[in-house]
C-alpha distance (Angstrom), angle and dihedral (degrees) to the residues before:
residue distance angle dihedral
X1 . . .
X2 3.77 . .
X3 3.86 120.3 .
X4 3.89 114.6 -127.4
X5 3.90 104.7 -158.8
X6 4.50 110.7 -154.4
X7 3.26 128.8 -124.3
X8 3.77 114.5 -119.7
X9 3.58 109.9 -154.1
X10 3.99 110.8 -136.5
X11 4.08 122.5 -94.5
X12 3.90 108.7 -110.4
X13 3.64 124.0 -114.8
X14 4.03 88.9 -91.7
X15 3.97 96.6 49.9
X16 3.35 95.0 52.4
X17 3.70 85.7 56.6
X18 3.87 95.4 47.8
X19 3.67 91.2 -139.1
X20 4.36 97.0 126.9
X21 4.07 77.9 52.3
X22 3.23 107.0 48.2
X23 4.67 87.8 38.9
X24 4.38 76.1 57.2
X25 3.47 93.1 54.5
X26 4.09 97.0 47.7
X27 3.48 90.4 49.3
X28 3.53 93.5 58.0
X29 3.29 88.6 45.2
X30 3.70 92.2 50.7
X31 4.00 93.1 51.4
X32 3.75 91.6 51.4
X33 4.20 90.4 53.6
X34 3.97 95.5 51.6
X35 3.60 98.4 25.0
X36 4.31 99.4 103.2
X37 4.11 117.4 -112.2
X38 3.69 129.3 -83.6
X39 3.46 99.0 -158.1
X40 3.72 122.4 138.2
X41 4.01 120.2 -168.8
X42 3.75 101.6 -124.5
X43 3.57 127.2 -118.5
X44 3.65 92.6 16.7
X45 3.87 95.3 53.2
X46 3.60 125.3 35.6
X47 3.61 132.3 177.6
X48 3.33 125.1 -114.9
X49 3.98 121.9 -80.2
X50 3.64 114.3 -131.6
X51 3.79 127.6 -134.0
X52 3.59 121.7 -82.5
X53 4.13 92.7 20.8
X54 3.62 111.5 161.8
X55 3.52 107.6 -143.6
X56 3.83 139.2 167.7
X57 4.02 115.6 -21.2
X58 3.55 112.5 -115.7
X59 4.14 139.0 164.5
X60 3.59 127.4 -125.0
X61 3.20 141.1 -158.0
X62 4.23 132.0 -131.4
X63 3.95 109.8 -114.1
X64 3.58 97.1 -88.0
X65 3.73 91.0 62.3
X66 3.96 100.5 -107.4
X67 3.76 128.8 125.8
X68 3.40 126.8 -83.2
X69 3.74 94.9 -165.3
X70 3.48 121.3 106.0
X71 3.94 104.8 -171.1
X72 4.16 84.3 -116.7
X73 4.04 83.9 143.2
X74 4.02 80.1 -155.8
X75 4.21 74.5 128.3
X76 3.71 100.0 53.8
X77 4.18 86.2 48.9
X78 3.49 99.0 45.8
X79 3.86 101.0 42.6
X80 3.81 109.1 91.3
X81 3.78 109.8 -142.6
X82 3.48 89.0 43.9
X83 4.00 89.0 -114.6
X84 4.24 92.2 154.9
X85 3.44 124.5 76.8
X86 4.00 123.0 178.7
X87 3.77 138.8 -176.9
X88 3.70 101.0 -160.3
X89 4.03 104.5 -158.9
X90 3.76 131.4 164.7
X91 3.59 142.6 -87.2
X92 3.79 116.1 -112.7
X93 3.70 115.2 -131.4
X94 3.27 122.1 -98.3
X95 3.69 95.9 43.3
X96 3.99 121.4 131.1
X97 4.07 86.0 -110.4
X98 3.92 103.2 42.0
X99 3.15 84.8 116.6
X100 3.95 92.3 70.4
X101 3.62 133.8 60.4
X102 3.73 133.0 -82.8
X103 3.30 122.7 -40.8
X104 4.63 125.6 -148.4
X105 3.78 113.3 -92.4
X106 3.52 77.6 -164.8
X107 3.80 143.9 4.2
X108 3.77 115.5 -170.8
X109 3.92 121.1 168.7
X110 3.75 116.9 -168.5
X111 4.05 110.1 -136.2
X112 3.83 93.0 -163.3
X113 3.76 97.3 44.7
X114 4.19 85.2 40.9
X115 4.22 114.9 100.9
X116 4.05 96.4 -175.1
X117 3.87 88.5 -121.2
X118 3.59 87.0 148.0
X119 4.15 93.6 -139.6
X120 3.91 88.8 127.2
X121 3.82 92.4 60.8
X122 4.14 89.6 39.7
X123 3.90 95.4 50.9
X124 4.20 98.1 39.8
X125 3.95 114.2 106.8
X126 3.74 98.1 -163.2
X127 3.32 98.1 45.7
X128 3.38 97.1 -120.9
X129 4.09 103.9 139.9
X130 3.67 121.7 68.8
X131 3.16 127.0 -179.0
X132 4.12 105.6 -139.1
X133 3.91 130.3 -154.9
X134 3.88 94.4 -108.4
X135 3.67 109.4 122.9
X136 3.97 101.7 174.3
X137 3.23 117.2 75.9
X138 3.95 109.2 165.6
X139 3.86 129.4 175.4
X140 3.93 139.4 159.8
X141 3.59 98.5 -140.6
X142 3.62 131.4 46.6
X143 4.14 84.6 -124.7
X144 3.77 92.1 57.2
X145 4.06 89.4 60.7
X146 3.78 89.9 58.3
X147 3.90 105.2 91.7
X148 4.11 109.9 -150.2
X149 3.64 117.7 -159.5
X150 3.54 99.0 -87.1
X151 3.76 93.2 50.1
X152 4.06 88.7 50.5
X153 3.47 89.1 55.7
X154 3.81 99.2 45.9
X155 3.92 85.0 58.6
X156 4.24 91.3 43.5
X157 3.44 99.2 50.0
X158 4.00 115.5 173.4
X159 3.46 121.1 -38.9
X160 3.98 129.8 -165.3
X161 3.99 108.8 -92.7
X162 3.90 119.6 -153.4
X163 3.72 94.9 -170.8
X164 4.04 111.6 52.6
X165 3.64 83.6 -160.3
X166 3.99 89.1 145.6
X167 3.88 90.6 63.8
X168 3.96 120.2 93.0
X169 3.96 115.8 -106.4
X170 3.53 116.6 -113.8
X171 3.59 117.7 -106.5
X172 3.99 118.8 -104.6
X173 3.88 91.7 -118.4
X174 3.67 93.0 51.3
X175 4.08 86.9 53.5
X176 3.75 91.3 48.7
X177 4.10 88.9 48.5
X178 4.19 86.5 55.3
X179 3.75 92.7 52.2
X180 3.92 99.4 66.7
């Protein structure tokens, strides 16, 4: 293999003296003292969030107030730093949603650990993480930056639910009786 050397072509009088660089670098300089401020007084202003952010994960509920979550840990597996950690336990009968599956013991999402990929939202089939536009999330301790089920909630709220899949099916007698 043969080694091809390149031709530099020689620096001009003027770029040997670094005068066109240093005339680049006052002009920026220049801009930046005449150009107006961009300061915004955080809390009370805040800039604008753009579309598609992925901000803190959070769990919702359907619009009757029950979980969505369904202990499928597909979450915990999928989320990279390992920020999710979930107890899946059951629903005792006699509840309003025996009918469904399991239901999370507990649901604890680490903030620290967390990266805002947004793969816990992408891989859930209820629907039950969201990822919300909050994007400051302060605490004192390293505990307080742990969100436990009830706090993940709290920050979900409700959200609209397209499916109803939570609600018990009619009975086929009770169709027939609607048809006359």
């Amino acid at each position: 293999m043969a080694i091809v050397p390149l031709e530099r072509k020689p620096l001009t009088f003027a770029e040997r003296t670094y005068v066109p660089q240093i005339l680049s670098g006052l002009k920026t300089t220049w801009q930046h003292l005449v150009k107006p401020k961009e300061t915004l007084e955080y809390p009370e202003q805040r800039p604008a969030i753009p579309p598609g952010y992925r901000g803190v994960p959070t769990l919702v509920k359907d619009p009757n107030g029950r979980e969505k979550c369904v202990s499928c840990q597909l979450c915990e597996f999928v989320c990279p730093p390992k920020a999710i950690r979930i107890t899946p336990g059951e629903i005792p009968a006699g509840a309003p949603t025996e009918h469904v599956e399991k239901a999370p013991k507990e649901f604890e999402i680490d903030m620290l650990r967390c990266i805002y990929c947004g793969m816990c939202q992408e891989v859930c089939p209820e629907e039950a993480i969201w990822l919300q536009n909050q994007f400051s999330m302060t605490g004192y301790s390293r505990e307080e930056m742990v969100n436990n089920k009830a706090r993940l909630y709290e920050l979900g709220g409700t959200l609209p639910d397209q499916h109803f899949k939570w609600d018990k099916k009619k009975s086929a007698e009770a169709h027939g009786n609607d048809r006359h």
